[in-house]
N, C-alpha and C positions, 0 to 999 in steps of 0.2 A: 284431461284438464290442461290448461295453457298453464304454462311454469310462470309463476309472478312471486314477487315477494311485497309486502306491505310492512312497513314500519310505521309504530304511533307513538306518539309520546303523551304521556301520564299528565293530567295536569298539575303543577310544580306544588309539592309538599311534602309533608314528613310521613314517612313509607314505613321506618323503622318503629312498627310496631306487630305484632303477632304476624312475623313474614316469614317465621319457621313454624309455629305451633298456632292453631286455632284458639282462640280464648271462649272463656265457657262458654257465654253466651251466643256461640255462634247458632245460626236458625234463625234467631229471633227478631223480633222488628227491630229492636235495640240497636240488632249487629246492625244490621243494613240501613238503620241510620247512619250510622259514620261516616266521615266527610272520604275517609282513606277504602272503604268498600264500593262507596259512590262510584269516586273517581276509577277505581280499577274494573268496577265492571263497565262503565261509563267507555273507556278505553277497550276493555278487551273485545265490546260490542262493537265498538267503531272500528276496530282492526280488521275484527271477520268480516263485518257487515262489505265493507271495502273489497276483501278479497274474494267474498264469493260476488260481488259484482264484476271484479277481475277475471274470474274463472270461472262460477258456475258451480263449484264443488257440493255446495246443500244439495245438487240434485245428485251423486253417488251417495251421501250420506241418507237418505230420504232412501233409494233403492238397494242400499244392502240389509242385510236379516239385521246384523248388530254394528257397534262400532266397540273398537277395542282398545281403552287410549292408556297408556303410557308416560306417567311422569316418569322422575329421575328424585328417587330414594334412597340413594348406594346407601347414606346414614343419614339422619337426620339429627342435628345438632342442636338440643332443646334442654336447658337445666341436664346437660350429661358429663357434668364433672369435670370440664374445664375453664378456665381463667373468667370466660363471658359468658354467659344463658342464651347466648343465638349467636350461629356461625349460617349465614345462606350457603349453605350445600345442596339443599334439596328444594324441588319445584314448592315455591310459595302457595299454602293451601287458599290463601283467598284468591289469589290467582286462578288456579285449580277448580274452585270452585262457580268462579263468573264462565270459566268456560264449558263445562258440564252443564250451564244452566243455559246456553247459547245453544248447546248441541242437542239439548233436550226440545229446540223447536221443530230439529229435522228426523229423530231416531229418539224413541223409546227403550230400546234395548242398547244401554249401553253398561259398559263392562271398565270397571278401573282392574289394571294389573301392575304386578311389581314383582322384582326378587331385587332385597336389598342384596348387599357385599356378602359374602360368606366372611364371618359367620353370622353376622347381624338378620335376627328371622323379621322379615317382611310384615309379620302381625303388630313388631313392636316399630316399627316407623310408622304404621298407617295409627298405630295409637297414638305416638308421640304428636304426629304431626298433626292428627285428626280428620285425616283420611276416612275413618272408618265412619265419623258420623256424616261428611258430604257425602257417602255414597246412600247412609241410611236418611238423610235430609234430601235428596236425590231421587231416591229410590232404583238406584243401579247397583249391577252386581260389583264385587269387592274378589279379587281373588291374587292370593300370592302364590307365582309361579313357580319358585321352589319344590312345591309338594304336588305340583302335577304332574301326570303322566304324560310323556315325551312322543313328537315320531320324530322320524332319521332323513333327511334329503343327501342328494350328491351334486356336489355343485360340478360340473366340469368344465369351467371356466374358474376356478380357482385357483389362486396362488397357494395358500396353504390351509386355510380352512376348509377340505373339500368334504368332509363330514360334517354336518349339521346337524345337531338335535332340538330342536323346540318343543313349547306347549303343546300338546292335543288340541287346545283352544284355538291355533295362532297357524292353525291349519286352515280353518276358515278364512285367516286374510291371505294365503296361500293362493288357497283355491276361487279366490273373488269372493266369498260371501262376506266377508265382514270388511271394514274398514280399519284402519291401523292411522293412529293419529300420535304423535308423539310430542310429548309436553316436558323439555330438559328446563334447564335453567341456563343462563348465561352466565358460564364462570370456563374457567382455566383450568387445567390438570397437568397431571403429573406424568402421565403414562403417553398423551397424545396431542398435548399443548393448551388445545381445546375440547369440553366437550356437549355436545348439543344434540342436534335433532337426531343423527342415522347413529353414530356413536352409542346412543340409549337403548338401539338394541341391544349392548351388549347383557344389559340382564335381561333379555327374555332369555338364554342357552343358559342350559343347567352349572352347576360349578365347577366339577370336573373339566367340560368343556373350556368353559370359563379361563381356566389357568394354562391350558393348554396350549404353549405359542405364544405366552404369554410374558412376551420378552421382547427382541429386535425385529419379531414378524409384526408386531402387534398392528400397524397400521394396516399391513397387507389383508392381514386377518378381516379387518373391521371394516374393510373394502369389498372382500370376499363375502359378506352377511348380505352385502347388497342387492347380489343375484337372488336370493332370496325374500328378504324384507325391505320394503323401501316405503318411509312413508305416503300414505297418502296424504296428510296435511301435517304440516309440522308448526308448532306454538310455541317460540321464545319467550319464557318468564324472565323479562329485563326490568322489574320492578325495582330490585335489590341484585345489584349482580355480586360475582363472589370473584375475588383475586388472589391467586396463592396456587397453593400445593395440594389439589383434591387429590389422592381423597380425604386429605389431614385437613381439619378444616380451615375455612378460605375468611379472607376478610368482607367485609358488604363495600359495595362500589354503589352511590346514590345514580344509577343509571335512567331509570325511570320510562322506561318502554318494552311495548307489546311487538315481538315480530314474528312475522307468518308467510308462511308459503308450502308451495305445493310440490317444488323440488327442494328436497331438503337440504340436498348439496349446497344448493344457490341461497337456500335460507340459511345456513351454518355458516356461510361465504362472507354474506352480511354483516350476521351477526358479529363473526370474527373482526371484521374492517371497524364496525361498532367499538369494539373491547381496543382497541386502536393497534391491531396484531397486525399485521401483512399476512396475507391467507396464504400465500406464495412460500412463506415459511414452516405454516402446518403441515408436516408429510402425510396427516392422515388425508387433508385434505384433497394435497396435490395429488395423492395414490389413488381417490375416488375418480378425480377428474380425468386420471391417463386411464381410468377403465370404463370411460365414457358415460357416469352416472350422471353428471352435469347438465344445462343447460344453456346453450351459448345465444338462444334469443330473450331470453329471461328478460321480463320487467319489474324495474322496482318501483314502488310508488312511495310516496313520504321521506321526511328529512330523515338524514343517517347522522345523526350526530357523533363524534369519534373521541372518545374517553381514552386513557392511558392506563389499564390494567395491567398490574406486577402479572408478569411471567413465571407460569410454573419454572421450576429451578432442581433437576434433580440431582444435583453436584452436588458430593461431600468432599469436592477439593476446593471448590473455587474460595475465595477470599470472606463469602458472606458466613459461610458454613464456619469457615475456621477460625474468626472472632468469635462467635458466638461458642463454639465446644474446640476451648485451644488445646485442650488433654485428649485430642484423639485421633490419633495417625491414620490414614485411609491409604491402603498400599493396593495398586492395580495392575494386573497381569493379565488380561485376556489374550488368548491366541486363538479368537476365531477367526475365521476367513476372513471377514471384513477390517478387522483391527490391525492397525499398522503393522509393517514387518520392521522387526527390530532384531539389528544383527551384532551391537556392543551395547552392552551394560552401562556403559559411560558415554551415549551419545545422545538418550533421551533426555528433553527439555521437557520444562513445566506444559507445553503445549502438547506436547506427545505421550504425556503423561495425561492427560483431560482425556486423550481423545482412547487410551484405554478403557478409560472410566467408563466412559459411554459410549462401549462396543456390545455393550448390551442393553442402551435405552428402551426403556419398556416392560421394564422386568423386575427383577430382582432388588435393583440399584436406585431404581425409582420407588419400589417399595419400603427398601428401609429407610430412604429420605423421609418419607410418611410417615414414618415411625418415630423419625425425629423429630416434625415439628408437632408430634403430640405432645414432646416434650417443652416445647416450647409454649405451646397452648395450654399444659398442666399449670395448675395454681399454686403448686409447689414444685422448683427446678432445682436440679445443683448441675452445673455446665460443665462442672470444672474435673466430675468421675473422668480417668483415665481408660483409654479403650484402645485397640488396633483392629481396624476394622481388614478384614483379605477379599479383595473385588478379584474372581479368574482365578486360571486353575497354574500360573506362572508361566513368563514366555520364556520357551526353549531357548536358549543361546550356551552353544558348545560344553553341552555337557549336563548345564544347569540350568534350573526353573530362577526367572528372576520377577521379582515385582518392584512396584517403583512409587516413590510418594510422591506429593505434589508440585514439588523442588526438581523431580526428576530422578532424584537419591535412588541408588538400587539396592535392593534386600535379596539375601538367598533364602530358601527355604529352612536352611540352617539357623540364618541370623534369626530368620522370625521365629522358631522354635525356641531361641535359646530367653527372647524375650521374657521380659517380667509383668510386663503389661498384658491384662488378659485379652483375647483374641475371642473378636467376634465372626465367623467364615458368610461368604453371603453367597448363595445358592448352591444346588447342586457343582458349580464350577470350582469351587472350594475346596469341594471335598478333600483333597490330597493333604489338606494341614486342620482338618476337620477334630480328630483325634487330640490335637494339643487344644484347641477353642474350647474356653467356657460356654460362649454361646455360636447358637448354629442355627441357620435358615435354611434348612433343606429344601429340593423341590425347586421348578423352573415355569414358573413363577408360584408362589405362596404367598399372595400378596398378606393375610391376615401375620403368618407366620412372621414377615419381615419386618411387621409393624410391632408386634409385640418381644419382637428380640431386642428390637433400638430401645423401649421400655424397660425392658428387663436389663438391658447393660448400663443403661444409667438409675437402675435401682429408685423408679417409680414405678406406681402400677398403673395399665393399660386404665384411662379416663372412663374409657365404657364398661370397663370392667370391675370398676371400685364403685364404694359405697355413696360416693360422692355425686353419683348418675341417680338421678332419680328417679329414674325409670328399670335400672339394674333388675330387681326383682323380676317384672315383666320381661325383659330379656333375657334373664336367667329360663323363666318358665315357657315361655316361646321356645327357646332353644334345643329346650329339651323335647317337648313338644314335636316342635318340626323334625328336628332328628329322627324320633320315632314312629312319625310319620310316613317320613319315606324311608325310613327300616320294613315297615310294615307292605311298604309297593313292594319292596325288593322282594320278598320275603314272598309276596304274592305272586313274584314274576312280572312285575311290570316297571318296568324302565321308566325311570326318573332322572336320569344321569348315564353319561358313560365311565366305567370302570375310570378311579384316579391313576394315571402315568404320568409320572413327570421327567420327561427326556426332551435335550435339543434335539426335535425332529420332525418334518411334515409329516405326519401322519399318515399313514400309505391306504386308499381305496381300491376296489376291484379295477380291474382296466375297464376303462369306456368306449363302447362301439361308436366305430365311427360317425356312423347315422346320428351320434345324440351329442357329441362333440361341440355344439355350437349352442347348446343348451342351455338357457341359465343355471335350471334344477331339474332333477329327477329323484321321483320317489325310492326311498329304498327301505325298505320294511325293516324294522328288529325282527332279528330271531328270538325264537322261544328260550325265557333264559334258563340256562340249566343250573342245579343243582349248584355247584365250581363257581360261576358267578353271581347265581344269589348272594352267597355266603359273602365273595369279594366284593361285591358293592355296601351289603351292610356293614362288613369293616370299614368302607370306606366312609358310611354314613356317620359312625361312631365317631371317628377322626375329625369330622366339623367339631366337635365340644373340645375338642383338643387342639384345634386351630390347623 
């Protein structure tokens, strides 16, 4: 298909209504009266209709077995117990739904998939959100990829995800049979600035996988899925955009358009310049394009209007963080290879101190940001709890480990022990002052884990996890649910996930023969699982209820 991208815009009204959660009446003549259902399928028709005159696309959709489409679920933020009853996190289900009814003229088999966040089970978002009755109003299958069973590829063109595990399902768009359509929403994040159409693979790979690298490679990572998965058509839900700190949720941006295309890089690229970002400034982006996913004759058709989106913000030093929680010291020490070298205690500045902080963007440091603005989002706050948060494991200088606040101040590992303030440690890099910490976010990256430490140190409870969620029960009973679900794969011998490890490290594969070296992917079969790792993977399945 020729790379194009089409943007539409909505005709001019009020959106902000059921653009998280379906209302009851959806189906019925009632619903699709609405002046706001009109107009959006009005629009999502005119986008496609455009683009498959641009490209031609209905005719692969028409010749594969199925299509396999793809919103963006991670949570879906409906009456779930904080400050406001709708946060746009997730792909708007009327959106959602005009477009399955677009695709239903080219393909009958088609397939909605999802894995929310761990530990959020996929059955309670496609409830919330009402998922479950467009597919039964539809009449397309429904399946949350979580409790599938996995196969294994080897990328050898990868930076560092050279293991891949996916659905059984998602083999087919692998091997050509099915089509791969991905449906994000137009919002910001935390972990990669932006995230949109190729980004949304990141829940098709099980969780395990998921966390894995799940730090300062994360862009490379998410580059690397590429040689693998790459949409066949990608669908921006710019209805309701979202601004902030996904995966905490995001504010609504009255954006009011449809955009599409068929390199998704070039669609995400768009989109980005949309949300009025410089795409030149996204690493995930720019990492796609140096590994030639792009498209450099790309057409776009339709006006790009350029909105001004709050930028994800994952600093708990900068000045915004520190008004809002002034009782809570953020000391950072990383000595990774990429993180400045520092050779006096008293030479680092507030700028050299930031650029610790964020020697492991993508990780750990972005997830307990998350954590904080749940707090922030909570209907009840106290700012003011005192904390000492430990970013890194302290940099070596003659003798001693030092970390640094946001002034530049140096701490030893002494001083900090000797504190009266309790100590929060953030990831496995921590470790070494783990021991004195009240609270701890083990694991490289544990995004759930980091989110519910910032909660627990400022003494509220996690928003999805209180009574205040209306949905709780259901989550509760999913949870469980799914857990024993794929307890019960493991237990059978079939791979749903790869064993949890959480260590800063590529991951090491068999060596690749030369001959296949230039390869995107190659098959690579699971082994028969034995005995020793049945057993470790259903500990590890137990461990999602424990975050």
């Amino acid at each position: 298909m020729e790379p194009h991208v089409v943007i539409t815009g909505a005709p001019a009204m009020d959106y902000r209504r059921d653009y998280v959660a379906l209302p009851r009446n959806y189906g019925t003549t009632e619903y699709y009266k609405r002046k706001d259902i009109k107009a959006i399928y009005h629009t999502v028709y005119q986008n496609l209709n455009l683009l498959d005159q641009k490209t031609g696309f209905s005719k692969k959709l028409k010749s594969s077995e199925k299509l396999i489409v793809k919103p963006n679920l991670v949570s879906v933020y409906h009456k779930s117990g904080m400050k406001d009853s709708d946060y746009p996190e997730s792909t708007d289900p009327r959106v959602f739904d005009a477009i399955i009814s677009y695709l239903k003229q080219f393909q009958k088999n088609i397939i909605i998939t999802e894995s929310s966040g761990k530990p959020m089970p996929t059955r309670t978002s496609f409830k919330t959100a009402g998922y479950d009755r467009i597919a039964r109003h539809h009449n397309t299958g429904l399946v949350t990829l979580e409790t599938c069973p996995v196969v294994r590829y080897l990328l050898p063109k990868a930076e560092v995800m050279k293991e891949v595990l996916i659905p059984e399902l998602y083999k087919d768009i692998v091997d050509g049979r099915a089509c791969y359509i991905s449906v994000p929403k137009l919002k910001t994040n935390l972990y990669t600035g932006v995230t949109l159409g190729f980004k949304n693979a990141m829940g098709t790979i099980p969780y395990a996988l998921r966390e894995r690298n799940h730090n300062y490679y994360i862009n490379k990572k998410l580059a690397d899925l590429l040689y693998l998965l790459k949409p066949d058509l990608t669908i921006i839900d710019g209805i309701i955009g979202g601004e902030g700190n996904t995966p905490a949720p995001v504010d609504p941006v009255d954006t009011h358009v449809i955009i599409s295309g068929t390199n998704a890089l070039e669609t995400d690229t768009v989109a980005t310049r949309i949300m009025g970002i410089d795409p030149d400034t996204i690493p995930l982006l720019t990492e796609a394009r140096k590994r030639g996913f792009g498209a450099p004759d790309v057409q776009i058709t339709g006006d790009c209007p350029v909105f001004s989106f709050r930028r994800a913000n994952p600093s708990l030093m900068d000045e915004e963080f520190h008004k809002t929680f002034p009782n809570i010291l953020v000391l950072a020490g990383h000595c990774l290879p990429h993180a400045p070298r520092i050779t006096s205690p008293d030479a680092v500045t507030p700028g050299l101190a930031r650029e610790l902080e964020m020697a492991c963007d993508g990780g750990c440091l972005n997830a307990l940001r998350s954590g904080f603005d749940y707090v922030i989002y909570a209907p009840k706050q106290d700012f003011s709890v005192p904390l000492a948060i430990i970013i890194g494991g302290g940099v070596p200088i003659s003798g001693k480990r030092y970390w640094f606040d946001r002034d530049g101040k140096p701490y030893t590992e002494k001083e900090i022990r000797a504190m009266e303030t309790p100590l929060l440690t953030v990831g496995n890099c921590a470790s070494i002052l783990e021991d004195a910490a009240r609270y701890k976010t083990p694991g490289c990256c544990s995004p759930s884990a980091c989110m519910l430490a910032a909660t627990a140190a400022m003494k509220i409870p996690f928003p999805l996890l209180s009574l205040k969620n209306e949905h709780f029960f259901h989550f509760g009973l999913s949870a469980v649910s799914m857990v024993l679900s794929r307890s019960l794969s493991c237990l059978r011998g079939k791979w749903i996930d790869c064993p949890s490890v959480h260590k800063d490290q590529i991951y090491p594969v068999p060596e690749i023969p030369e001959e296949s070296r230039d390869k995107d992917y190659l098959p690579w079969p699971l082994p028969k699982m034995d005995p020793a790792t049945r057993l470790k993977l259903v500990k590890d399945q137990f461990r999602i209820l424990k975050l």
